[in-house]
BAMITOR-149167 format. One record per residue (C-alpha): x, y, z; residue in three letters. Coordinates in steps of 0.25 Angstrom, whole numbers, plus 2048, in hexadecimal, padded with zeros to 3 digits. Example, Ala and Ser with C-alpha at 12.3 -4.5 7.8 and 13.67 -1.06 7.14 Angstrom:
BAMITOR-149167
  px  py  pz type
 831 7EE 81F  ALA
 837 7FC 81D  SER
***
This chain:
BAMITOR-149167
  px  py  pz type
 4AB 1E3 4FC  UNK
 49C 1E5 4FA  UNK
 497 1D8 4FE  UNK
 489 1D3 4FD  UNK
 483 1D0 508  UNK
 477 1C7 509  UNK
 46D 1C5 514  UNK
 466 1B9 517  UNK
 45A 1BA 51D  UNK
 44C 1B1 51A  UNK
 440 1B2 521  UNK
 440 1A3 526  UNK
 446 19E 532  UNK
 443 191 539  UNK
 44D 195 546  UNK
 447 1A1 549  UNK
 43B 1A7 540  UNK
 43D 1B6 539  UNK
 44E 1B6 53C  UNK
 452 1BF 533  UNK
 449 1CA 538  UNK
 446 1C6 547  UNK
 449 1D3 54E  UNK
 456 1D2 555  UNK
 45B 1DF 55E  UNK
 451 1E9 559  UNK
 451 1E5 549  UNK
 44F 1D9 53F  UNK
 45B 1CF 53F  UNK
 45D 1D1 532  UNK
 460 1DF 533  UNK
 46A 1DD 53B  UNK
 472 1D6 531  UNK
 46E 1E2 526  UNK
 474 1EB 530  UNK
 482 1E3 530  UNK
 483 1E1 522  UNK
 481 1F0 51C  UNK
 48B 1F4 525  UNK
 496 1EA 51F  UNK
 49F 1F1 519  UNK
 4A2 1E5 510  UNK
 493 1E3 50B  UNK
 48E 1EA 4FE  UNK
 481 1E4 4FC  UNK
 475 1DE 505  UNK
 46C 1D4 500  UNK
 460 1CE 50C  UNK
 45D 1C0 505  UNK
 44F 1BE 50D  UNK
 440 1B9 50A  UNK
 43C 1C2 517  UNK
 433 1CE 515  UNK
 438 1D4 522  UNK
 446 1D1 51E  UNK
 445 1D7 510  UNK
 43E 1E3 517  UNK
 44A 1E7 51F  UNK
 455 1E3 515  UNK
 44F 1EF 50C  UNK
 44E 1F8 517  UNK
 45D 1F4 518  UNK
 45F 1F6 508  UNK
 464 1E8 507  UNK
 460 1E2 4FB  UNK
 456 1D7 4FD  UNK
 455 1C9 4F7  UNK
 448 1C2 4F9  UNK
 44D 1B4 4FD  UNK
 444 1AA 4F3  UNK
 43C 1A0 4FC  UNK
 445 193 4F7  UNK
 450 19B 500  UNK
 44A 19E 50A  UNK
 446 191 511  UNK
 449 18B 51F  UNK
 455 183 516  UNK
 45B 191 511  UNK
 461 191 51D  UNK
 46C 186 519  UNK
 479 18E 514  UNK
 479 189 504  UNK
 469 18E 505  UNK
 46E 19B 50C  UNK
 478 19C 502  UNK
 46F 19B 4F6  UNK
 466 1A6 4FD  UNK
 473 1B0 4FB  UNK
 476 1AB 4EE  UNK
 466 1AE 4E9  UNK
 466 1BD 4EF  UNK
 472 1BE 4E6  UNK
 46F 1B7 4DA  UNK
 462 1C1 4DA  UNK
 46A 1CE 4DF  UNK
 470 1D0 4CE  UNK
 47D 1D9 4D0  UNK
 489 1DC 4C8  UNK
 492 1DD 4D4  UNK
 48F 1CF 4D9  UNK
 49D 1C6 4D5  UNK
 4A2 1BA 4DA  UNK
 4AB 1C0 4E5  UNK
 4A0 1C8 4EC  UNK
 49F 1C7 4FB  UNK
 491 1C1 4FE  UNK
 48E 1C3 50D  UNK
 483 1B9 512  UNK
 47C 1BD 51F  UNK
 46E 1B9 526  UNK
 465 1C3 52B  UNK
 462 1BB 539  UNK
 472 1C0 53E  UNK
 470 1CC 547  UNK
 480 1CB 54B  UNK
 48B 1CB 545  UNK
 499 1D3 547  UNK
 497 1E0 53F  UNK
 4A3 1DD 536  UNK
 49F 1CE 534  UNK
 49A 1D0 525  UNK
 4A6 1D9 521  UNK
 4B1 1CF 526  UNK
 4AA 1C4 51F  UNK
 4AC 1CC 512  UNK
 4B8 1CF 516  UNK
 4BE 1C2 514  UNK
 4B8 1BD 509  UNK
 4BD 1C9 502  UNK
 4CB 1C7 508  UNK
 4CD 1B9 507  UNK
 4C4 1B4 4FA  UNK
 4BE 1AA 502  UNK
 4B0 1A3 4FC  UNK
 4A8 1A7 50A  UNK
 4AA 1AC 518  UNK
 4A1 1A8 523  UNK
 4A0 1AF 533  UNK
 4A3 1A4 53D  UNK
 4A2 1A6 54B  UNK
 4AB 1A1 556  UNK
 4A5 194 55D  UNK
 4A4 195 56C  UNK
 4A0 18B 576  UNK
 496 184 569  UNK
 4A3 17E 564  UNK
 4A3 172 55D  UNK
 4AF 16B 567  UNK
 4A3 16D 572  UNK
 497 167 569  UNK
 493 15B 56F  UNK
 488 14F 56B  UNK
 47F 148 572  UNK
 478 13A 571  UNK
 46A 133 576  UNK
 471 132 586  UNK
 474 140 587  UNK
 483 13E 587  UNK
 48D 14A 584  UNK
 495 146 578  UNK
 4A0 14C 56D  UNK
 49B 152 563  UNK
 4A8 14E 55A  UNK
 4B4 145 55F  UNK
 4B5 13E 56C  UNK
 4B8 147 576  UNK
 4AC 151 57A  UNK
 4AF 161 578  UNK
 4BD 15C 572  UNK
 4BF 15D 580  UNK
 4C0 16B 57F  UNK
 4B9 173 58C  UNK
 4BD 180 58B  UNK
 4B7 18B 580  UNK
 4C6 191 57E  UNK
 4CB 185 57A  UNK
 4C2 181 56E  UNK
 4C9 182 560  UNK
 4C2 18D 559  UNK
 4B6 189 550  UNK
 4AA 192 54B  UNK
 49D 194 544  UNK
 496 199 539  UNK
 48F 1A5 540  UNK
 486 1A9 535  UNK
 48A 1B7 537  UNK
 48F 1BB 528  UNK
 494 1B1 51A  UNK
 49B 1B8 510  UNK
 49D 1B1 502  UNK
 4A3 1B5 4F4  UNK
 498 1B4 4EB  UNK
 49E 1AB 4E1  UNK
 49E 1A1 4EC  UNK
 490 1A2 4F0  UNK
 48B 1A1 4E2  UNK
 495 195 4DE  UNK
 491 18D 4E8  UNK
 482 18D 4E2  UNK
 488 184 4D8  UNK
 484 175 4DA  UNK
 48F 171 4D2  UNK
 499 17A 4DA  UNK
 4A4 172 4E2  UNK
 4A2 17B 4EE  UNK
 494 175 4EF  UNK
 49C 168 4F8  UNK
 49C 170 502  UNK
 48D 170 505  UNK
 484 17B 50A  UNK
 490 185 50C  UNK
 495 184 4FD  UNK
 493 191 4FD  UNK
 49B 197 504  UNK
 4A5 190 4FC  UNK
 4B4 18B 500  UNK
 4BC 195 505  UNK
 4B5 198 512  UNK
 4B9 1A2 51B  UNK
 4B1 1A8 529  UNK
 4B2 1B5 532  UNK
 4B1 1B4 541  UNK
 4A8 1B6 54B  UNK
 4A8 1B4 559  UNK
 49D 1AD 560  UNK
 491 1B7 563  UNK
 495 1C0 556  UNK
 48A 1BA 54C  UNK
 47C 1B8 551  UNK
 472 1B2 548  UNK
 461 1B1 54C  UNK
 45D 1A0 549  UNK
 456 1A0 558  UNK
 44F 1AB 561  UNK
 45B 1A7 56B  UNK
 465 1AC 55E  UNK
 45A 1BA 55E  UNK
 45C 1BD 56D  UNK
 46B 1BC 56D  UNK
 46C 1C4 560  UNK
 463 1D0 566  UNK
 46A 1D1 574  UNK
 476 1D0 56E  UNK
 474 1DB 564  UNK
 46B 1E3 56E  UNK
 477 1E3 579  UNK
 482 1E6 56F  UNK
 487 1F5 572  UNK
 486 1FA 565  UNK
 47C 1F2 55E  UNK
 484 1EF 551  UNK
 479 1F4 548  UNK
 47D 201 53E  UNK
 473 200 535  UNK
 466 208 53A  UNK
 45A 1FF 53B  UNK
***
């Protein structure tokens, strides 16, 4: 299918400083992601949309190709999705190929996700080849954060329903919550026509706010609670790395 995958990874982070290339289990963060992707078999092409010096450094050593992120994309606010979304669509706009058309898979992932399921990326593709959707996104399952047990609070202290009258929707058991899931960041696949159309102003998509771009037909890939693992704290680093150094193997095929 020869996808083009593009990897979002800015030197700026107000969560947790230097993300992208904080070492996790032995090797940048970023790296992590380069290892997944250039052993998809769905993904043709590698671009690393970055302003990082250490980022662009390792995605040559990688042979991805590398965009240098221009300052205005590059902010603490091009972390909303239509800002992220213009970051893609710049790396593109200033990657000129003949092979780019309007049905091309574009694969969108961030360099601070050390763990994601090893077919994640291919799957995505998958669908939106198979069911000419607009986008695919990965969702995780939600476990005990469901929305049925969130819960609100006042000025006394008192325990109070988050939504309707009657607190957890009277719901006490895990098992018996309907199912309801999350956007896990670990991988967004959109057909290119989408992605550019939506830059429209005048485009009617555009009602939809920030996530016009991944335009009307929406579809999503699932994941389990635990599967995707991105770094926005040093709590989020410490998982990632004793998770990835405990696994047996370490899902890593490409040599550092």
């Amino acid at each position: 299918m020869n996808a083009l995958a593009v990897i979002l990874a800015r030197a700026g982070s107000k969560g947790l400083a230097g993300k992208n290339t904080r070492e996790i289990a032995g090797q940048p963060c970023i790296q992590w992601t380069l290892n997944h992707v250039l052993t998809s078999w769905t993904v043709g092409r590698v671009i690393v949309s970055t302003d990082c010096p250490y980022a662009i450094a390792i995605a040559q050593a990688f042979g991805a190709r590398v965009h240098h992120r221009p300052p205005m994309l590059a902010t603490d606010t091009a972390g909303v999705q239509e800002s992220l979304a213009s970051a893609v669509r710049h790396a593109i706009e200033t990657t000129p190929s003949t092979t780019w058309h309007e049905d091309l898979p574009v694969v969108m992932l961030y360099g601070n996700v050390p763990i994601r399921p090893v077919d994640l990326t291919d799957r995505a593709v998958e669908m939106l080849a198979r069911t000419g959707c607009d986008s695919v996104i990965s969702v995780a399952r939600v476990g005990k954060h469901h929305p049925w047990w969130t819960l609100r609070t006042n000025e006394n202290h008192e325990v109070l329903p988050f939504d309707g009258d009657v607190l957890y929707h009277g719901i006490y058991r895990r098992q018996e919550l309907p199912d309801a899931y999350i956007p896990d960041g670990g991988v967004t696949a959109i057909r290119l026509g989408t992605l550019l159309d939506a830059s429209n102003p005048a485009h009617p998509d555009r009602r939809l706010g920030p996530h016009a771009f991944l335009g009307t037909d929406r579809r999503c890939v699932i994941t389990d609670e635990g599967d995707v693992i991105d770094i926005d704290t040093s709590v989020d680093a410490m998982v990632a790395e004793a998770v990835l150094l405990n696994a047996r193997p370490i899902d890593n095929p490409v040599a550092a």
